[in-house]
ZADO-1210 file (C-alpha; in nm, 4 decimals, padded with zeros to 6 digits):
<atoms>
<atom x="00.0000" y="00.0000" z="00.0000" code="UNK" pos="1"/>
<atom x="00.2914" y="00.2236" z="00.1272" code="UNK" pos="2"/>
<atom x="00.4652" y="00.1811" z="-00.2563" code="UNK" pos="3"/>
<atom x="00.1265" y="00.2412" z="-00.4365" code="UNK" pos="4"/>
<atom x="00.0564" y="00.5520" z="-00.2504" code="UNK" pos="5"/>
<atom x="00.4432" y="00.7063" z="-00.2642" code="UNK" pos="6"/>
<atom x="00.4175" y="00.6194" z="-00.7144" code="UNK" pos="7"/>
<atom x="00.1037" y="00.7977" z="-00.6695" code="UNK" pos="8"/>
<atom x="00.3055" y="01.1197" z="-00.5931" code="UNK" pos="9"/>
<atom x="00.5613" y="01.0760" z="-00.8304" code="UNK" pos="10"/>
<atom x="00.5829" y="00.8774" z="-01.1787" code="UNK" pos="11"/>
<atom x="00.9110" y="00.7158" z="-01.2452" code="UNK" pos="12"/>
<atom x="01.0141" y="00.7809" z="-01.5939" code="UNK" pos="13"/>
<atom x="01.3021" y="00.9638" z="-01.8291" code="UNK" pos="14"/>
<atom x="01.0924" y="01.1678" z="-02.0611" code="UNK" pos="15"/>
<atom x="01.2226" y="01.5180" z="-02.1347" code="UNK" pos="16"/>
<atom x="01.0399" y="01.6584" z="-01.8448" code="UNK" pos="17"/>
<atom x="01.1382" y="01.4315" z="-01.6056" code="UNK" pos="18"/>
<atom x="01.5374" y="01.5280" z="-01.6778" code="UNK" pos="19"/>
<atom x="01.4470" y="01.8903" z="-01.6881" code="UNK" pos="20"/>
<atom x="01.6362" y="02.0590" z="-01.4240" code="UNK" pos="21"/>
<atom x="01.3958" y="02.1002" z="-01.1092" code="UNK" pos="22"/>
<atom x="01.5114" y="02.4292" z="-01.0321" code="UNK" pos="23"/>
<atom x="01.3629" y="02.5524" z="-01.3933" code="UNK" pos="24"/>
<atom x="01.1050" y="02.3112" z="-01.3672" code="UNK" pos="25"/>
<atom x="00.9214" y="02.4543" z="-01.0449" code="UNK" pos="26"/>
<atom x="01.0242" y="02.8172" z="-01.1695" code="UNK" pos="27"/>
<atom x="00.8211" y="02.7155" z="-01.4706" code="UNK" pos="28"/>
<atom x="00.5358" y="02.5797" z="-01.2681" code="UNK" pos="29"/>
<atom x="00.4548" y="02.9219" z="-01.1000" code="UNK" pos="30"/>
<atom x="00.4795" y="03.1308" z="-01.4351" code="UNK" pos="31"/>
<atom x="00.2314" y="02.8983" z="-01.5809" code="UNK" pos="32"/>
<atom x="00.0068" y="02.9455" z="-01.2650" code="UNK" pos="33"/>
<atom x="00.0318" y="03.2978" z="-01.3127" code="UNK" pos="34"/>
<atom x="-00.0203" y="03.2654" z="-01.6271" code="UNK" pos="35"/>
<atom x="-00.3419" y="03.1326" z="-01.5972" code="UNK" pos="36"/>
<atom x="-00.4683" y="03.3792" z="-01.4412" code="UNK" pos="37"/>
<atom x="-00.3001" y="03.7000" z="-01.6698" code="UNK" pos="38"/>
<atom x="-00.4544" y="03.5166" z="-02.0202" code="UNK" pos="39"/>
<atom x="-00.7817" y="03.4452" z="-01.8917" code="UNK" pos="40"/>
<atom x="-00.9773" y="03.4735" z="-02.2048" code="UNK" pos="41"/>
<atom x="-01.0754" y="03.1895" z="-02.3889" code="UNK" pos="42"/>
<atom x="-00.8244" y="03.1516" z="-02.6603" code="UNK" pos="43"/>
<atom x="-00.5566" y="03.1873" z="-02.3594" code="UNK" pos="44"/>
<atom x="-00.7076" y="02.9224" z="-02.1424" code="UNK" pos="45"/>
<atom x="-00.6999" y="02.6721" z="-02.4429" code="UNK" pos="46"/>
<atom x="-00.3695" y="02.7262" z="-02.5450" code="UNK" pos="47"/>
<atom x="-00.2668" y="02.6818" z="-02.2159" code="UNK" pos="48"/>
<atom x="-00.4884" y="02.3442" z="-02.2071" code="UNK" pos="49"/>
<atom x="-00.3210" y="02.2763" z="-02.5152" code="UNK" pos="50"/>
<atom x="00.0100" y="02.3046" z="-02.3987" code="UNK" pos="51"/>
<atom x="-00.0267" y="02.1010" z="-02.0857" code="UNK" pos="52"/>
<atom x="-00.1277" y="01.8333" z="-02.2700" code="UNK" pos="53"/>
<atom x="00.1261" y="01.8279" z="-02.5237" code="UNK" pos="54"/>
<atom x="00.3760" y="01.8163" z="-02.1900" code="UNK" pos="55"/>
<atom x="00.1660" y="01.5177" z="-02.0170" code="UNK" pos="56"/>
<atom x="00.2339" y="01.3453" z="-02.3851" code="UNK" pos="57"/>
<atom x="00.6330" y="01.4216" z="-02.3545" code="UNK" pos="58"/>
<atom x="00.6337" y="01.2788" z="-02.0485" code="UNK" pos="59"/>
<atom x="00.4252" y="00.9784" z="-02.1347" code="UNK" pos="60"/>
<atom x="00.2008" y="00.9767" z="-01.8359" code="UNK" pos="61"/>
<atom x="-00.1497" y="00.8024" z="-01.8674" code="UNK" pos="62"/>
<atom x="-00.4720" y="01.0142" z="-01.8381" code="UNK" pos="63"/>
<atom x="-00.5607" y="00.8002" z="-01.5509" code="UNK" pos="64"/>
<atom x="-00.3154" y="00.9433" z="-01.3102" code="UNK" pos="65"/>
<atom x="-00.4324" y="01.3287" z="-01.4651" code="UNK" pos="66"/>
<atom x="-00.8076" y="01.2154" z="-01.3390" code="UNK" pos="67"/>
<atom x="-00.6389" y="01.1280" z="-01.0196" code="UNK" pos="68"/>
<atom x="-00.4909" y="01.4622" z="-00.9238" code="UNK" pos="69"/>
<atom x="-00.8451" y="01.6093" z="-01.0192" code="UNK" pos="70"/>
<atom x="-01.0911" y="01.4031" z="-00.8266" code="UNK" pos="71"/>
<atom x="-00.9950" y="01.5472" z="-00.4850" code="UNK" pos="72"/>
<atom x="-01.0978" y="01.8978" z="-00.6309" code="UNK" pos="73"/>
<atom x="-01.3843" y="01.8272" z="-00.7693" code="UNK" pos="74"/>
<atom x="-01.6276" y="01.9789" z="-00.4949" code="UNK" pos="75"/>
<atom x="-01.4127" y="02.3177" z="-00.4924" code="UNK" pos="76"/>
<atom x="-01.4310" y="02.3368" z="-00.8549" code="UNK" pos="77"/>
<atom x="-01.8276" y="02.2539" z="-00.8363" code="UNK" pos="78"/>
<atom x="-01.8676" y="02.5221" z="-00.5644" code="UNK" pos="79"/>
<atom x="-01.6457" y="02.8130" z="-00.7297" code="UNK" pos="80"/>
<atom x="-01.8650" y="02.7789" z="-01.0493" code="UNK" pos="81"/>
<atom x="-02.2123" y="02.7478" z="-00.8707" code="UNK" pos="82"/>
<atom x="-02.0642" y="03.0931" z="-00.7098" code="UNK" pos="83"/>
<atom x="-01.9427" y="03.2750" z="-01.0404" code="UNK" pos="84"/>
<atom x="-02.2867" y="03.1052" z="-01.2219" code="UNK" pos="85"/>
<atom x="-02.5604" y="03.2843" z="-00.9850" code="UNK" pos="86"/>
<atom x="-02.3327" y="03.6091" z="-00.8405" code="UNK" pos="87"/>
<atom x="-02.2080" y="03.7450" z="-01.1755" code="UNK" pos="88"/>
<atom x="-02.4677" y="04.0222" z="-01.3146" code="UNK" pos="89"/>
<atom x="-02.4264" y="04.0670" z="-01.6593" code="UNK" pos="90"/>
<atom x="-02.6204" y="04.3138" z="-01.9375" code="UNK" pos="91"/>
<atom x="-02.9070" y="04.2342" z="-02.1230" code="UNK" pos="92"/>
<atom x="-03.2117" y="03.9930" z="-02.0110" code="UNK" pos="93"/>
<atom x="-03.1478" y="03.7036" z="-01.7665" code="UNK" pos="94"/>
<atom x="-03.0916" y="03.3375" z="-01.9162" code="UNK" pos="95"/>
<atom x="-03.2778" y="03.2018" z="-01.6186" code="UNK" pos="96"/>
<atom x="-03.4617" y="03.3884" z="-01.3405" code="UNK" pos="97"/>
<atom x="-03.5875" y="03.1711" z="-01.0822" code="UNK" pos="98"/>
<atom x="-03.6615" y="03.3306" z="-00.7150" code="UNK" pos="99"/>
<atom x="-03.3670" y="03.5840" z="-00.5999" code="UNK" pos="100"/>
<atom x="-03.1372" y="03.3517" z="-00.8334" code="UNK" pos="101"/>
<atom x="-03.0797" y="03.5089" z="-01.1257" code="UNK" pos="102"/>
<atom x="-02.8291" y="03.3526" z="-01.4373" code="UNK" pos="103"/>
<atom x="-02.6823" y="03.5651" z="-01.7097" code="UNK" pos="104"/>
<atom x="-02.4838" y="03.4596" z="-02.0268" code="UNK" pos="105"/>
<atom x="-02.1897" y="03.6575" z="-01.8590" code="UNK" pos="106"/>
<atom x="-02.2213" y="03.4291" z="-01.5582" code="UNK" pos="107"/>
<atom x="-02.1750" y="03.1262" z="-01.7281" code="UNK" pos="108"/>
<atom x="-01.9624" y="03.2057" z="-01.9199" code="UNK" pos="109"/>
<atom x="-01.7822" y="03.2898" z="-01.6376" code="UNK" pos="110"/>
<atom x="-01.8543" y="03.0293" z="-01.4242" code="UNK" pos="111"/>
<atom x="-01.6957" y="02.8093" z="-01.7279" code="UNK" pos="112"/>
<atom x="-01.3810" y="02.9916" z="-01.7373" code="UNK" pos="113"/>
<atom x="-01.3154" y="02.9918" z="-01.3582" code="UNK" pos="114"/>
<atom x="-01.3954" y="02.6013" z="-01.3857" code="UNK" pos="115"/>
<atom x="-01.1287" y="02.5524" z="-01.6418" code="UNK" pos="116"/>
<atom x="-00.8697" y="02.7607" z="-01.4699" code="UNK" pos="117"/>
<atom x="-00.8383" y="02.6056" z="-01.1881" code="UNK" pos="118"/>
<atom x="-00.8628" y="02.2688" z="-01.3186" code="UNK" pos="119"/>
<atom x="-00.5235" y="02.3418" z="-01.5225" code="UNK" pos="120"/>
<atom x="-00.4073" y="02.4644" z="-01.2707" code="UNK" pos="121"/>
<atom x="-00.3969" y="02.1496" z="-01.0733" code="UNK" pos="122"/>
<atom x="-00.3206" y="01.9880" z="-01.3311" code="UNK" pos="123"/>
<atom x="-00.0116" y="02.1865" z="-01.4005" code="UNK" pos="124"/>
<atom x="00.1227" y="02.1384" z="-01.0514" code="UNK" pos="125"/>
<atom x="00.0663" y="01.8098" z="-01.0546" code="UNK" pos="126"/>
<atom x="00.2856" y="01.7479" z="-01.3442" code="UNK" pos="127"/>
<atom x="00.5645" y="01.9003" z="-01.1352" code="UNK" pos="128"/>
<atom x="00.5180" y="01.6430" z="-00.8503" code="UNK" pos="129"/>
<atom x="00.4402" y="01.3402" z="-01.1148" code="UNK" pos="130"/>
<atom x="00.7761" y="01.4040" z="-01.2844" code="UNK" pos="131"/>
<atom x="00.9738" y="01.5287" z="-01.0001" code="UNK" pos="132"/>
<atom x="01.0512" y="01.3345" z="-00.6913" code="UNK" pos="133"/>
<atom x="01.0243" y="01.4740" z="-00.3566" code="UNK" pos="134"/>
<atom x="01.3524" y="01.4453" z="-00.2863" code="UNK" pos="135"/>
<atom x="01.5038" y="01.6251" z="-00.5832" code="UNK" pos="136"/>
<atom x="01.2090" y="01.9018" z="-00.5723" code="UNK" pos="137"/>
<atom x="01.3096" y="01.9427" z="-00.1935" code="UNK" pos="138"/>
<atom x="01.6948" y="02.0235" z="-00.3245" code="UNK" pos="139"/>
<atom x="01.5608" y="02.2174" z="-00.5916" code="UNK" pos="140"/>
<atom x="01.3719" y="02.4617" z="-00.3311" code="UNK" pos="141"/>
<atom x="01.6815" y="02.4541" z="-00.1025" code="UNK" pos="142"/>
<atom x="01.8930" y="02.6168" z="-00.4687" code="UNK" pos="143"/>
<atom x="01.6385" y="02.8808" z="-00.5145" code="UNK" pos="144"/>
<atom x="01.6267" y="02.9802" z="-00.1754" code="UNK" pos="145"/>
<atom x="01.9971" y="02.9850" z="-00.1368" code="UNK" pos="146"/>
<atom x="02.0286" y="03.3814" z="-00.1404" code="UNK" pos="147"/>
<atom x="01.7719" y="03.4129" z="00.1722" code="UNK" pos="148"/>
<atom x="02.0655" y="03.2312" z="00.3630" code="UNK" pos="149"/>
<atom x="02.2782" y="03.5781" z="00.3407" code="UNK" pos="150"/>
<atom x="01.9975" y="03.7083" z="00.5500" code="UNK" pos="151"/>
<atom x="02.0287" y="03.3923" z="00.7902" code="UNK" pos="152"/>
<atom x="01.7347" y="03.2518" z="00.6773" code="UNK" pos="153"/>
<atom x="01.7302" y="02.8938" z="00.7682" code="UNK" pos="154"/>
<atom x="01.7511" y="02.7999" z="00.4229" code="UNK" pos="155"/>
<atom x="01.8405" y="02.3868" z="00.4540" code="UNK" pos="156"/>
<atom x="01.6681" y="02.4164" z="00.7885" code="UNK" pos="157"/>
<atom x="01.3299" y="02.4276" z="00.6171" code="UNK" pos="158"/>
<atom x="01.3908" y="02.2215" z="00.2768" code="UNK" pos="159"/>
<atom x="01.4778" y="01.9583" z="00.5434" code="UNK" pos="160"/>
<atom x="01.1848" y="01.9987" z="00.6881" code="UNK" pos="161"/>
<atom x="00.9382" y="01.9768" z="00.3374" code="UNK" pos="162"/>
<atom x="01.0955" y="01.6815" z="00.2636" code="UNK" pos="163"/>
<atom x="01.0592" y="01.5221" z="00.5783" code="UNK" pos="164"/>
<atom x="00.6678" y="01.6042" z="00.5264" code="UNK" pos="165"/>
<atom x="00.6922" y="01.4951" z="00.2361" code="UNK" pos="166"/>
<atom x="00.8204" y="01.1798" z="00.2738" code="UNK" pos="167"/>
<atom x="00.5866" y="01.0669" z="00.5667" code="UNK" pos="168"/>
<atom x="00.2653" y="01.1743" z="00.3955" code="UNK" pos="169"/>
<atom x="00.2082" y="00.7794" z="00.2700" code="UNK" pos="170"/>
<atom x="00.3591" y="00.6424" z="00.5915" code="UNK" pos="171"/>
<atom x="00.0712" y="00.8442" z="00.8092" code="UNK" pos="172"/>
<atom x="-00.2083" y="00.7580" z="00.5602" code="UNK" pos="173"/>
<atom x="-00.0979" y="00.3894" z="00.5780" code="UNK" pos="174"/>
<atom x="-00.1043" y="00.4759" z="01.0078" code="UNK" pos="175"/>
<atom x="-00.4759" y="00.5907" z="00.9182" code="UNK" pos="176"/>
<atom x="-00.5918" y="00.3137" z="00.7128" code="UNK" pos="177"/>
<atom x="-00.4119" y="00.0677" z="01.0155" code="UNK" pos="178"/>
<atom x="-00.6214" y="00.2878" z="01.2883" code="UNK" pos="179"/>
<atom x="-00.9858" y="00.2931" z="01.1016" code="UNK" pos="180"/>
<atom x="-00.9463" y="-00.0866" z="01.0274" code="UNK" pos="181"/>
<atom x="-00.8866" y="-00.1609" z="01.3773" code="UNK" pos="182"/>
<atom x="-01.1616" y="00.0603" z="01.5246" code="UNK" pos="183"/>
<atom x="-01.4208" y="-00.0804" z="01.2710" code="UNK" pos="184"/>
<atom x="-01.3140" y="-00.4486" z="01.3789" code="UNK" pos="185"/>
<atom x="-01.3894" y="-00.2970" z="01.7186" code="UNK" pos="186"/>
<atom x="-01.7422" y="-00.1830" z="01.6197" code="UNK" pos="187"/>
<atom x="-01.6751" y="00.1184" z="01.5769" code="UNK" pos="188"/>
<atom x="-01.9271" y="00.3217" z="01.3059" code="UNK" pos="189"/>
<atom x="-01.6802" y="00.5548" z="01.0844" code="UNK" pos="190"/>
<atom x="-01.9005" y="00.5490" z="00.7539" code="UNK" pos="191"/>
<atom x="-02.2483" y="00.5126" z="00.8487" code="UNK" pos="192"/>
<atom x="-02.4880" y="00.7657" z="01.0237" code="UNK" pos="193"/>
<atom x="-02.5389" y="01.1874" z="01.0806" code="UNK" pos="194"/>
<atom x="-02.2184" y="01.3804" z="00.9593" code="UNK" pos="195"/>
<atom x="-02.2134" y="01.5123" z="01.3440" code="UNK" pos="196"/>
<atom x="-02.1676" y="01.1193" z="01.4219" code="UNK" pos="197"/>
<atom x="-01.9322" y="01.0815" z="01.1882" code="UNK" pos="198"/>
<atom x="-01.6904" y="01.3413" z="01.3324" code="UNK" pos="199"/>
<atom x="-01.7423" y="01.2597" z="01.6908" code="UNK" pos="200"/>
<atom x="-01.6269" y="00.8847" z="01.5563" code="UNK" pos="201"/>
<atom x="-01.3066" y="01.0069" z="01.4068" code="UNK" pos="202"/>
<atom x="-01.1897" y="01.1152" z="01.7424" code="UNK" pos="203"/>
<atom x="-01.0901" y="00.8030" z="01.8241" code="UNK" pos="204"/>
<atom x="-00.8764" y="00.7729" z="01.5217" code="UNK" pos="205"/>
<atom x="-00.7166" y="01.1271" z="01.5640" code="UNK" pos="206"/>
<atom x="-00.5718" y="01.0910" z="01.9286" code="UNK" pos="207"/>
<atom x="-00.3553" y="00.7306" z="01.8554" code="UNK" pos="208"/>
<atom x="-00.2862" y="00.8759" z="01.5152" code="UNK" pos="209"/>
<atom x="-00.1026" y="01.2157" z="01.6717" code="UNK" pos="210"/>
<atom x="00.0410" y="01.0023" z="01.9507" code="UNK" pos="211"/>
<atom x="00.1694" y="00.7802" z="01.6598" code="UNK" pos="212"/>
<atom x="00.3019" y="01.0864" z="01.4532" code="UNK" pos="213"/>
<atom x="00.4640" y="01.2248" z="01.8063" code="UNK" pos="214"/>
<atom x="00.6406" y="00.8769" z="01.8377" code="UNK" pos="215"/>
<atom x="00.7694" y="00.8321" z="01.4772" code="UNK" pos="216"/>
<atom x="00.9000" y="01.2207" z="01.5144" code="UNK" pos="217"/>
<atom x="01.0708" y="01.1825" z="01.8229" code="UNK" pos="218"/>
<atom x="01.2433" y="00.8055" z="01.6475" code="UNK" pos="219"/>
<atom x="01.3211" y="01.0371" z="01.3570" code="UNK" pos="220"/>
<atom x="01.4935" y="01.3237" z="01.5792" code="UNK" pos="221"/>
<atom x="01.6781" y="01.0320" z="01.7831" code="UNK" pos="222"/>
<atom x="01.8880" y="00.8040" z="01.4304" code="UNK" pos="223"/>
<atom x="01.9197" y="01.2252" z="01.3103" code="UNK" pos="224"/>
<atom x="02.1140" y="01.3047" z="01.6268" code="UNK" pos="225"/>
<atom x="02.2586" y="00.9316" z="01.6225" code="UNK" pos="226"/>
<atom x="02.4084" y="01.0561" z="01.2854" code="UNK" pos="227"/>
<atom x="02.5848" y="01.3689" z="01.4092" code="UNK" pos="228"/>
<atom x="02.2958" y="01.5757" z="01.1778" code="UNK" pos="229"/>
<atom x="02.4045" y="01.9140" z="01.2795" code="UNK" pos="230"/>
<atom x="02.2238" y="02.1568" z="01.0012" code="UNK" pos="231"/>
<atom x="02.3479" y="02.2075" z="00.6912" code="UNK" pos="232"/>
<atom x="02.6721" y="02.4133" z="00.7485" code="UNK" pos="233"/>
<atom x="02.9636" y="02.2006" z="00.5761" code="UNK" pos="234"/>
<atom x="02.7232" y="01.9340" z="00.4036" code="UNK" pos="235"/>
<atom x="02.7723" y="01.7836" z="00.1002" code="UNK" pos="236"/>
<atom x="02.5536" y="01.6434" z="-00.1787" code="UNK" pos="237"/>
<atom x="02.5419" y="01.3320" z="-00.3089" code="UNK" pos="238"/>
<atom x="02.4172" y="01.4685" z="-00.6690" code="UNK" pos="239"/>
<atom x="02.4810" y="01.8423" z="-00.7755" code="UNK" pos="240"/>
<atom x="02.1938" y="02.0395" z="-00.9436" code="UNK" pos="241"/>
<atom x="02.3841" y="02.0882" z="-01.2668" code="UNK" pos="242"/>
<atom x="02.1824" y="02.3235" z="-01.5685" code="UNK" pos="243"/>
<atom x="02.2799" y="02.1078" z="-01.9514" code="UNK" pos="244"/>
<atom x="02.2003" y="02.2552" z="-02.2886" code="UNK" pos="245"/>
<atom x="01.9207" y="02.0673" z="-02.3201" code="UNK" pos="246"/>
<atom x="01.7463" y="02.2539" z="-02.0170" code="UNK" pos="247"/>
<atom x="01.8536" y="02.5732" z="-02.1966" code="UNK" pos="248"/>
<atom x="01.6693" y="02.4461" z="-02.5297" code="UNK" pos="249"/>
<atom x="01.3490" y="02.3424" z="-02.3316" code="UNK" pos="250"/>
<atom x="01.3537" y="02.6873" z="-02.1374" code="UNK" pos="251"/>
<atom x="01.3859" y="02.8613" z="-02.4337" code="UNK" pos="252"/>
<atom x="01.0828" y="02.6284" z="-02.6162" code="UNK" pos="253"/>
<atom x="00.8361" y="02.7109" z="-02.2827" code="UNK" pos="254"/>
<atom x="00.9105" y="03.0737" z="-02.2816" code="UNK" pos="255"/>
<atom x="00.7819" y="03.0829" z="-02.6212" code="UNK" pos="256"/>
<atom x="00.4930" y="02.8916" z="-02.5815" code="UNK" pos="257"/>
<atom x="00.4013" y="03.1112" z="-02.2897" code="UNK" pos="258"/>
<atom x="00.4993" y="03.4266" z="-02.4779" code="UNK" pos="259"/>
<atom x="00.2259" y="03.3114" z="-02.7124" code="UNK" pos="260"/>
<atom x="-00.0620" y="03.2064" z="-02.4906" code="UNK" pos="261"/>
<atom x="00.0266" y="03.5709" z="-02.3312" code="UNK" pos="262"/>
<atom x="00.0202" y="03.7355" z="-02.6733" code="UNK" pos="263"/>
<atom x="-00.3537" y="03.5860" z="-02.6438" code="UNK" pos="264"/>
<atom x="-00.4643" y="03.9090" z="-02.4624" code="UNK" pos="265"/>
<atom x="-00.3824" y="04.1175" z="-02.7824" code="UNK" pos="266"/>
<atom x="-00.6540" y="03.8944" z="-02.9874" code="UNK" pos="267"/>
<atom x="-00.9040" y="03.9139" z="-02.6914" code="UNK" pos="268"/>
<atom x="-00.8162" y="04.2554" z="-02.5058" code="UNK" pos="269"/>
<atom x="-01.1500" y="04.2925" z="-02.3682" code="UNK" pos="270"/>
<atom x="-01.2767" y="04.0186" z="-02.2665" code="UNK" pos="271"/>
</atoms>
C-alpha cells in the first residue's frame, strides 16, 4: 500500500520533463500558474490546455493518473462555479430567473472559465510532482532559496523539513488506514450515520494517530542526532543540481509557448 501511494506522488520515468532541471522546472510551474490567471480569455485558457497536454504526452504519463490529481478537487471546482454562475450580473435579459437567483450569459460564461482555470491549474502542478521526486524538488527549493541564507534565513533548515513532510505523507495515511481498520473491527461506526456522528467517531482515530506521529518524530529526531545531523553548514551532496544545454533548449521552447498564450490578450483585449 505504502509503494502504491508514494508512485502515486511521483511517476518514475526519463521523458524530457522528467530530466528537466527542477530548479527551472518549479520556476516554470509558477509562471504557468500565473499565467493562468493574466490570459484568462478563452483563446488563452486553451492554449494553455493545449500546452499542458502536449507536456503530459512528452512525459508519457497516462490520463488516468491526470483524473487522479483532479478528483480530490472536484467539490471546490463545483462550488467556485455554482458561485461565479448565480453572483455574476451581466447586461441584457437574464438566461434564467428563478426566485432571488438570477443567471446571465456573462455568468456562465464565467462560471466556465473559472472552472477551467483552476482545473489546469492542478493539473499543471501536478505534473511538477508526477515528474519530479520529492527528494530532488526538496533540493531544488533549497537552490532557489539559497540567497535568503545571506539574511540567515534557515535555508536547509526548512527544505529539510518539506521533505521530511513529504516523505511521511504515505507512511501516516498507511497509520490511518491501520487505525480505522482496527476501530471498525472494534465496532466502531466511521461510515455510516449523521455527519455530526461521523466526526465525533473520528476522534478516536485522531488521538492514537497524533500520539503515533509524536512517536515516529521523536524516532526520527533520535537516528538524526545518532548521525551527528548538525544543520546544513559544511554538508555535502550526493548529486549536484547541474543546468545542460538541453534545459537551456526546453527553457527557451516554454518561454515561447508562454509568450504566445500571453500574446492571447492582444486577440481578446476585452474580454
Amino acid at each position: 500500500m505504502l509503494r502504491d501511494i508514494t508512485i502515486g506522488q511521483h511517476f518514475p520515468g526519463n521523458s524530457l520533463v522528467h530530466r528537466f532541471d527542477p530548479r527551472l522546472k518549479l520556476v516554470l510551474t509558477i509562471a504557468y500558474i500565473v499565467l493562468l490567471f493574466a490570459a484568462s480569455n478563452p483563446l488563452g485558457l486553451a492554449l494553455s490546455i493545449l500546452f499542458l497536454a502536449a507536456m503530459y504526452k512528452v512525459a508519457k504519463i497516462p490520463g488516468k493518473m491526470i483524473l487522479k490529481s483532479l478528483k480530490p478537487i472536484l467539490p471546490i471546482v463545483i462550488f467556485t462555479a455554482v458561485l461565479n454562475l448565480f453572483f455574476v450580473s451581466g447586461e441584457g435579459e437574464p438566461l434564467v430567473h428563478i426566485w432571488f437567483l438570477t443567471i446571465y450569459a456573462e455568468g456562465v460564461r464565467y462560471a466556465v472559465l473559472m472552472a477551467v482555470r483552476v482545473m489546469a491549474l492542478i493539473a499543471g502542478t501536478s505534473l511538477l510532482t508526477y515528474t519530479t521526486s520529492p527528494i530532488v524538488l526538496t533540493d531544488a527549493i533549497e537552490q532557489l532559496l539559497k540567497p535568503l541564507g545571506k539574511l540567515h534565513f534557515p535555508v536547509h533548515e526548512l527544505a529539510m523539513m518539506m521533505s521530511i513532510a513529504l516523505r511521511f505523507i504515505p507512511t501516516l495515511i498507511e497509520e490511518t488506514d491501520k487505525i480505522m481498520n482496527a476501530q471498525k473491527a472494534r465496532g466502531a461506526q466511521l461510515d455510516t450515520g449523521k455527519m455530526t456522528d461521523r466526526v465525533k467517531a473520528l476522534v478516536p482515530v485522531l488521538i492514537p494517530l497524533f500520539i503515533s506521529a509524536f512517536r515516529r518524530a521523536d524516532e526520527l529526531a533520535m537516528a538524526m542526532e545518532c548521525r551527528c545531523y548538525r544543520g546544513g553548514d559544511g554538508r555535502t551532496r550526493l548529486k549536484v543540481l547541474r543546468c545542460e544545454k538541453q534545459d537551456y533548449i526546453d527553457l527557451a521552447v516554454c518561454i515561447a509557448c508562454f509568450a504566445v498564450i500571453l500574446a492571447s490578450r492582444l486577440v481578446l483585449p476585452n474580454f
